[in-house]
TORVEX-242822 format. One record per residue (C-alpha): x, y, z; residue in three letters; residue number from 1. Coordinates in nm, 2 decimals. Each point is the difference from the previous one (the first is absolute). Layout:
<rs>
+--------+--------+--------+--------+-----+
|      x |      y |      z | residu | num |
+--------+--------+--------+--------+-----+
|      X |      Y |      Z |    ALA | NUM |
...
+--------+--------+--------+--------+-----+
</rs>
This chain:
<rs>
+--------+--------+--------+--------+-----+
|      x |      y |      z | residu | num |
+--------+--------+--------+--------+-----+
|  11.66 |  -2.53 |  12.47 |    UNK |   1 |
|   0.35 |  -0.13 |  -0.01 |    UNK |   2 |
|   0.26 |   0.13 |  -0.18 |    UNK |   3 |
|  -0.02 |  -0.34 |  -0.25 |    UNK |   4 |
|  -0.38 |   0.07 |  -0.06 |    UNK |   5 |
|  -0.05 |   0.21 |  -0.34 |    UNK |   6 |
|  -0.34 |   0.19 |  -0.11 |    UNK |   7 |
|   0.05 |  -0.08 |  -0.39 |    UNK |   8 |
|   0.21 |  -0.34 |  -0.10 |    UNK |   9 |
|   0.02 |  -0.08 |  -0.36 |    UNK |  10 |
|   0.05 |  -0.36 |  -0.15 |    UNK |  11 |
|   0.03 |  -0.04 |  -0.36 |    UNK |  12 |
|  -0.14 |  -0.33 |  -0.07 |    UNK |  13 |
|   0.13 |  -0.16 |  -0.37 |    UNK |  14 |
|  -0.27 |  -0.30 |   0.07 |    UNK |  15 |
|   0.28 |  -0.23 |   0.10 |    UNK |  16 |
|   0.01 |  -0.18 |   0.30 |    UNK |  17 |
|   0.27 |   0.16 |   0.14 |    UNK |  18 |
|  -0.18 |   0.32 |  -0.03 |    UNK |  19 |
|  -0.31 |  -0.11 |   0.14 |    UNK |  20 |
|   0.17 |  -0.12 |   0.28 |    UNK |  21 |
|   0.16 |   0.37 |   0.05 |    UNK |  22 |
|  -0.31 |   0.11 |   0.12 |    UNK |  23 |
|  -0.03 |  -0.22 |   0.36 |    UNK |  24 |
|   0.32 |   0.18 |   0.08 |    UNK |  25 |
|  -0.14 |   0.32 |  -0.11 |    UNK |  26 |
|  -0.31 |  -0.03 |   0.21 |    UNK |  27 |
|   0.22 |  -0.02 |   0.28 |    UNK |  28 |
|   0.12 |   0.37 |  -0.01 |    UNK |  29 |
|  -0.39 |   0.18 |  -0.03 |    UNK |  30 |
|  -0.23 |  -0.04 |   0.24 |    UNK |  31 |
|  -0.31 |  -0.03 |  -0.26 |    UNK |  32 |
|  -0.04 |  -0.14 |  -0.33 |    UNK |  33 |
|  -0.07 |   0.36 |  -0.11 |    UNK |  34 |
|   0.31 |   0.06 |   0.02 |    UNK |  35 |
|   0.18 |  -0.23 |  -0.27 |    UNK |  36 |
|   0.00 |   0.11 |  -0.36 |    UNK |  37 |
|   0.02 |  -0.28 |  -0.25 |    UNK |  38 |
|   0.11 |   0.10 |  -0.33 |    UNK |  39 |
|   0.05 |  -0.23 |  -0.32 |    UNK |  40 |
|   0.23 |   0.15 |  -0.33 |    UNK |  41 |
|  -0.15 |  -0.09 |  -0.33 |    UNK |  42 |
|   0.28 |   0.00 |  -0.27 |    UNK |  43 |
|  -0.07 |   0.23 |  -0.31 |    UNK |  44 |
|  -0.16 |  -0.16 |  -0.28 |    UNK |  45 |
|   0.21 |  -0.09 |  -0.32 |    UNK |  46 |
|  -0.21 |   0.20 |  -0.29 |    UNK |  47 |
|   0.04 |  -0.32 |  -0.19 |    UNK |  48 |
|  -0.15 |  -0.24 |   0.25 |    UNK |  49 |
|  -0.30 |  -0.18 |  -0.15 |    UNK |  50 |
|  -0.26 |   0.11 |   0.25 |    UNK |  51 |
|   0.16 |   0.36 |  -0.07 |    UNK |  52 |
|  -0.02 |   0.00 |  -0.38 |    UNK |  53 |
|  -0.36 |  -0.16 |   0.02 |    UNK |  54 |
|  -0.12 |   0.27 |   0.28 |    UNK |  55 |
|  -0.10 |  -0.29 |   0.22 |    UNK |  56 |
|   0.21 |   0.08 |   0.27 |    UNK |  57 |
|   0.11 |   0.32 |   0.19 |    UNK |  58 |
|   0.16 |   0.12 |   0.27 |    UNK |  59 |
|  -0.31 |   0.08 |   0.21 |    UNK |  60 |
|  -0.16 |  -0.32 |  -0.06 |    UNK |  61 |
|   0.35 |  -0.17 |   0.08 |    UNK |  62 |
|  -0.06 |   0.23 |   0.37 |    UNK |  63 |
|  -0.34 |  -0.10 |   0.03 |    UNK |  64 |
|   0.13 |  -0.36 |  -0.03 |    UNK |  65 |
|   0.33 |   0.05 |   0.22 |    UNK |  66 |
|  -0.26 |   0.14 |   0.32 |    UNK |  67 |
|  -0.23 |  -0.27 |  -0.05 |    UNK |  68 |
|   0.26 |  -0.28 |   0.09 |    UNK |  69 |
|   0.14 |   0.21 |   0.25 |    UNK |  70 |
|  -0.32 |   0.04 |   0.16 |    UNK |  71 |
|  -0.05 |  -0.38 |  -0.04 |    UNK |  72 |
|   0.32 |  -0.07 |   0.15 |    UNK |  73 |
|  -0.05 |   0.27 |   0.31 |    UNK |  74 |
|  -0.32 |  -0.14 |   0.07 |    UNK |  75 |
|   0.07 |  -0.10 |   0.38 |    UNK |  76 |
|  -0.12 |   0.20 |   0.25 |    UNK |  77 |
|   0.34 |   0.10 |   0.10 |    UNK |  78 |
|   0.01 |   0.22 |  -0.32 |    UNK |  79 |
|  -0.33 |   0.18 |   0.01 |    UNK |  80 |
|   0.08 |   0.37 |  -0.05 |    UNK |  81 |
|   0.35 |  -0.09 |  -0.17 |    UNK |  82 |
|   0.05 |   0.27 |  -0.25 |    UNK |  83 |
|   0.09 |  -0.11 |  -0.33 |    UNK |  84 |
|   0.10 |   0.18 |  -0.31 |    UNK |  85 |
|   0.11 |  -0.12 |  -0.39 |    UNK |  86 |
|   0.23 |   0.19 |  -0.20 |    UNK |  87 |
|   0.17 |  -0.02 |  -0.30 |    UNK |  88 |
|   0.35 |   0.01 |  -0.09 |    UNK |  89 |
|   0.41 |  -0.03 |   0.15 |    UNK |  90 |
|  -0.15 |  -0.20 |   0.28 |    UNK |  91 |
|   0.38 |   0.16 |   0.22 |    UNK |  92 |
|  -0.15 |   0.40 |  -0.13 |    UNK |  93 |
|  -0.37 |  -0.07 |   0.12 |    UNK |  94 |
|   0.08 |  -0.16 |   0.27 |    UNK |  95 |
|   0.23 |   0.29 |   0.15 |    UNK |  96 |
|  -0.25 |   0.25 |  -0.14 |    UNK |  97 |
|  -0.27 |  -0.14 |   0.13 |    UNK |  98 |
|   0.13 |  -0.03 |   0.35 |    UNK |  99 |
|   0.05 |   0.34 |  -0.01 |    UNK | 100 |
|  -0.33 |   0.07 |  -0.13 |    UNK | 101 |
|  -0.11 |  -0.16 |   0.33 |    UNK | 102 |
|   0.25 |   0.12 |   0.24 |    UNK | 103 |
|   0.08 |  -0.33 |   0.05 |    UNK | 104 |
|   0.20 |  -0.08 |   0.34 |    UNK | 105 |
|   0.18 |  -0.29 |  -0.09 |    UNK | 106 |
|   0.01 |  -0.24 |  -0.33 |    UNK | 107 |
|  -0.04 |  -0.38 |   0.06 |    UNK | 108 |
|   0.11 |  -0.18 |  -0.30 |    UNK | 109 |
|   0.14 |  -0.36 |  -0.07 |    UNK | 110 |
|   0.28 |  -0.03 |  -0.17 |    UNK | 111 |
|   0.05 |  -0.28 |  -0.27 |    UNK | 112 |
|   0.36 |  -0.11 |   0.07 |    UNK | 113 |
|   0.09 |   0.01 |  -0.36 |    UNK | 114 |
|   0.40 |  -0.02 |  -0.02 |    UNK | 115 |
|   0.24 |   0.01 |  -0.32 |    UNK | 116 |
|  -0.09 |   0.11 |  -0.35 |    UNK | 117 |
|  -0.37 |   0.00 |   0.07 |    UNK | 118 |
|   0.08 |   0.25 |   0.30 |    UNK | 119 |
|   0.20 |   0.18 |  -0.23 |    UNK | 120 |
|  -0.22 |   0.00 |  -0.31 |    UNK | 121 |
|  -0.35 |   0.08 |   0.14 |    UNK | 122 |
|   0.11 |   0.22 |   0.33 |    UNK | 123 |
|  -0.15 |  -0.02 |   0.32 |    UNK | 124 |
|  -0.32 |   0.16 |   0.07 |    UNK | 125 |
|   0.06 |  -0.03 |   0.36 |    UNK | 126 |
|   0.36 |   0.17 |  -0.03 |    UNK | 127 |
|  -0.17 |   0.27 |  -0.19 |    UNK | 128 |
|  -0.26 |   0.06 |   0.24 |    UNK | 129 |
|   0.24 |  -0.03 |   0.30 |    UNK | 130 |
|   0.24 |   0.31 |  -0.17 |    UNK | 131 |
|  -0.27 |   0.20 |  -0.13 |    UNK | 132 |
|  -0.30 |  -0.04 |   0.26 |    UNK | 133 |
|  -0.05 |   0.29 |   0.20 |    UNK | 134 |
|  -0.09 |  -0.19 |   0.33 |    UNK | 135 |
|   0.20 |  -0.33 |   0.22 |    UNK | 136 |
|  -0.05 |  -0.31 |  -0.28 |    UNK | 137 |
|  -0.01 |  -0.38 |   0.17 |    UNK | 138 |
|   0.11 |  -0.23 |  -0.25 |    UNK | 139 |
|  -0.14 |  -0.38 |   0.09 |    UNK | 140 |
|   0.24 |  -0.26 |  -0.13 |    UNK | 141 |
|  -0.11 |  -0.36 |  -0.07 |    UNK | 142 |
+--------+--------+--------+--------+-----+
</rs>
């Protein structure tokens, strides 16, 4: 093993492209599949949402949902044995937590290039993750 291969590599994938794309880079640091974790962050639910108020939607049927397209987009062979998790909440908070759930060795993650008051207003996640993670974060830019 070399000192750029990792055992555990997390990419948090938002369903964009630019996070999809995250994970050919990511594959590149493991030597199996086995040893990427996927993991998708479901926002809270607003208690006055329709599907909320009628009962027709919850959080684990939103998860159930969330791993089915992921394991329709991670179909390829290349991906068999990808782990991949949903959670629910501050997608910057699970994301650190979760990697050290895992003992993640290193944090792939796109970043969106927002700039200005967007930047400003919503934060970065990938700023967050890079000053808070406990392992070496790779942030892919566009």
């Amino acid at each position: 093993m070399t000192w750029l291969q990792k055992n555990r590599v997390l990419v948090p994938i938002d369903f964009s492209e630019e996070s999809f794309a995250a994970l050919q880079p990511a594959r590149e640091f493991v030597q199996e599949p086995s040893q990427l974790y996927v993991l998708h962050i479901l926002s809270h639910l607003h208690p006055a949402e329709p599907g909320v108020v009628w009962n027709t939607i919850d959080d684990e049927t939103r998860k159930k949902h969330a791993l089915e397209a992921l394991h329709e987009r991670l179909k390829d062979s290349e991906y068999q044995g990808v782990h991949l998790a949903i959670l629910v909440g501050d997608p910057s908070s699970k994301i650190i937590d979760y990697a050290q759930e895992i003992n993640a060795d290193l944090i792939v993650i796109p970043s969106h290039g927002r700039t200005g008051l967007s930047r400003f207003f919503l934060g970065s996640v990938a700023e967050r993750v890079i000053r808070f993670a406990h392992c070496p974060v790779v942030v892919l830019r566009k």
